[in-house]
C-alpha positions as a printed Julia matrix, in Angstrom:
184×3 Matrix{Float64}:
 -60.15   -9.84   26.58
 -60.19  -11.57   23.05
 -57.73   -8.54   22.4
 -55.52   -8.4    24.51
 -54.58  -12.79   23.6
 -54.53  -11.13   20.19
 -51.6    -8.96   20.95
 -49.83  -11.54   23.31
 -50.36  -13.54   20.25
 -48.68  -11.32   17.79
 -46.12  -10.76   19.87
 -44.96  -13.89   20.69
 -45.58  -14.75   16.53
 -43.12  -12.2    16.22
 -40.29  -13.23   18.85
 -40.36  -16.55   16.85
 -39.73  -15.16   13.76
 -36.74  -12.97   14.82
 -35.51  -15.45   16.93
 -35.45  -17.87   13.88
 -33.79  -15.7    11.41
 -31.46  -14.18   13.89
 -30.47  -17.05   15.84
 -26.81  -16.83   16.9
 -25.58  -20.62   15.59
 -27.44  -20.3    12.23
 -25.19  -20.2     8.84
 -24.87  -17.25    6.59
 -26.54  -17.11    3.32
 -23.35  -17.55    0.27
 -24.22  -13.78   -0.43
 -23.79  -12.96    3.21
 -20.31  -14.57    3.4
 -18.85  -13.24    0.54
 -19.76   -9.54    1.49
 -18.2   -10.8     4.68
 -14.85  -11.9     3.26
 -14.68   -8.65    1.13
 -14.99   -6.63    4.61
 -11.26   -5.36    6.26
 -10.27   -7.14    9.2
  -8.02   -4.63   10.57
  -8.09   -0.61   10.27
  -4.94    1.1    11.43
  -4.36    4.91   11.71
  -0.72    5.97   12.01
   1.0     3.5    10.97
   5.0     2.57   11.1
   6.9    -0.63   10.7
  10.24   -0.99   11.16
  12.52   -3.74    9.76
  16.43   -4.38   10.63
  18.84   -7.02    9.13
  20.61   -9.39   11.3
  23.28   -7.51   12.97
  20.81   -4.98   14.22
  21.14   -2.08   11.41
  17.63   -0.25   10.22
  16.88   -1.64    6.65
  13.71    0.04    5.73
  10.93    2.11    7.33
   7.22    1.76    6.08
   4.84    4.32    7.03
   1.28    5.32    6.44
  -1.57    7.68    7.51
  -4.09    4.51    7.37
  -3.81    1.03    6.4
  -6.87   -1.61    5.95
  -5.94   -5.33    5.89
  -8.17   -7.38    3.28
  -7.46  -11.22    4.97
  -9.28  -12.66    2.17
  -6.61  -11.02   -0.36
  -3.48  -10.73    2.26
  -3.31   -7.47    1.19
  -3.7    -3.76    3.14
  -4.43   -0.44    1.45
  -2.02    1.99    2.9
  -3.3     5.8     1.94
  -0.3     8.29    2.11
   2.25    5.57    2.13
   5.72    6.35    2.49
   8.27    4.01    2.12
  12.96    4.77    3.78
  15.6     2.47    1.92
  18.25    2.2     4.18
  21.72    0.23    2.51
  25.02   -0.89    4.2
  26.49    2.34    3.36
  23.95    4.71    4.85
  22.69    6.02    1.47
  18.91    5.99    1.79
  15.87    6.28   -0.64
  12.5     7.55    0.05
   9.27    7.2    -1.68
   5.4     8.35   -1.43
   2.36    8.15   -2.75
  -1.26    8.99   -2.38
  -2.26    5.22   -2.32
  -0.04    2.47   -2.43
  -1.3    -1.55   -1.65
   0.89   -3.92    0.65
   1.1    -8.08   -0.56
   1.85   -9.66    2.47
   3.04  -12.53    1.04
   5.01  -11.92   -1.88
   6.37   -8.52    0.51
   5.5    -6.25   -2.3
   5.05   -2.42   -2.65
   3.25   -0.78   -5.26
   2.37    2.62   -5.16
   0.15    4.51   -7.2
  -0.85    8.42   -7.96
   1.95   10.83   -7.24
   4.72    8.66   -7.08
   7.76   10.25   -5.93
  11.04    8.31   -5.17
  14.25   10.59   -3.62
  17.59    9.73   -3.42
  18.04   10.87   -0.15
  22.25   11.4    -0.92
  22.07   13.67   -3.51
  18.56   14.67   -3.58
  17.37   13.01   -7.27
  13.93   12.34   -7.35
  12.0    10.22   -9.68
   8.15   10.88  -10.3
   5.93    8.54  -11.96
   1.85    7.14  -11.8
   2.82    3.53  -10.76
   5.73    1.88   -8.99
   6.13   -1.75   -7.46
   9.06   -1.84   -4.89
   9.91   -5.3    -4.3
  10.94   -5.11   -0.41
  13.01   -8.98   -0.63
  15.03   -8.18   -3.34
  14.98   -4.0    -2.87
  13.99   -3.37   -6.2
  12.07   -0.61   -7.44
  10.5    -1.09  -11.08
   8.33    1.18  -13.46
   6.34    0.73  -16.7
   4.72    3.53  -17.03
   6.36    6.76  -18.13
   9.06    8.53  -15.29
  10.69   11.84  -14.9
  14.25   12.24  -13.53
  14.71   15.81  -12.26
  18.46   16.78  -10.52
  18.62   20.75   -9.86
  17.21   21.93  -13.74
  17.82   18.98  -15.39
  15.54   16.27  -15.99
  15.42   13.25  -17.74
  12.5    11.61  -19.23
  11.87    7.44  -20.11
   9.04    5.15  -20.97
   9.66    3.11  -17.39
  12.7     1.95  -15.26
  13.96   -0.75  -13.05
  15.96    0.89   -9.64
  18.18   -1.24   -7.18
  17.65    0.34   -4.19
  20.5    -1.52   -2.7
  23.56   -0.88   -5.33
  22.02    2.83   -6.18
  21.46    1.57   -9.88
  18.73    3.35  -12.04
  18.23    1.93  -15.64
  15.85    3.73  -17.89
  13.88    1.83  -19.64
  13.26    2.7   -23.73
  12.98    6.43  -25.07
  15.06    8.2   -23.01
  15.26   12.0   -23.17
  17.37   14.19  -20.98
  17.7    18.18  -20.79
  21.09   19.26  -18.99
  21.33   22.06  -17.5
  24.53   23.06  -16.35
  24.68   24.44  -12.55
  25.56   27.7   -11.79
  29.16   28.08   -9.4
């Protein structure tokens, strides 16, 4: 018998201790929370936004294969992002990445490994490491090496600053360019 009040003993020793350091209202430790804060809140597969301008037109398209929002941060890390420019005049720009980061706040773009920007009009594309796209103002900026390529030729620059909008591209310093001339 003895035995048997041991056990019932033990257990119920033990169902007090869980219940103490799992109970439901207690606080986290400060180690705890901040592991907690780092963690995603949301974890989207597939994803598409779509934004339009007053009157109704498409402005831009923003596309991923998954995006994880960080609320501490108000960031998301989009994987595969792909960014469509559309302006007034139907002239559109596209642009990918491997991994690109979304700042909710400031609406800001920047994509990283394999950068490719297209001008989807007459098929110029720009390839860098690292790109920020500002999505207010429709900007596109670089500071790390790019290479212009149209057909053969290709031009190369230390960075560059695009406006999406007014299809301007200004190199930044040390600009190189090879022509090739097309064939008829």
């Amino acid at each position: 018998m003895p035995r048997v009040y041991l056990q019932v003993l033990l257990a119920l020793a033990l169902l007090i201790a869980a219940s103490y350091y799992l109970a439901p209202g207690s606080e986290p430790s400060p180690e705890v929370s901040a592991r907690q804060k780092a963690l995603p809140k949301t974890y989207l597969i597939n994803v598409r936004s779509s934004n339009y301008d007053e009157a109704g037109a498409l402005t831009e398209v923003i596309q991923a294969d998954t995006a994880t929002y960080y609320p501490s941060q108000n960031k998301s890390l989009l994987e595969e992002p792909r960014l469509y420019s559309h302006n007034l005049d139907n002239d559109t720009w596209s642009a990918s990445a491997e991994i690109g980061h979304y700042e909710h706040g400031r609406e800001m773009l920047t994509f990283t490994n394999n950068v490719r920007l297209t001008n989807d009009t007459n098929q110029v594309h720009l390839t860098t490491e690292r790109m920020k796209i500002d999505l207010r103002k429709n900007m596109a900026t670089s500071d790390v090496p790019v290479t212009i390529t149209h057909g053969e030729s290709n031009t190369r620059a230390d960075g560059m600053v695009a406006n999406l909008d007014a299809q301007i591209l200004q190199l930044r310093p040390n600009v190189e360019s090879i022509y090739v001339q097309p064939t008829p």
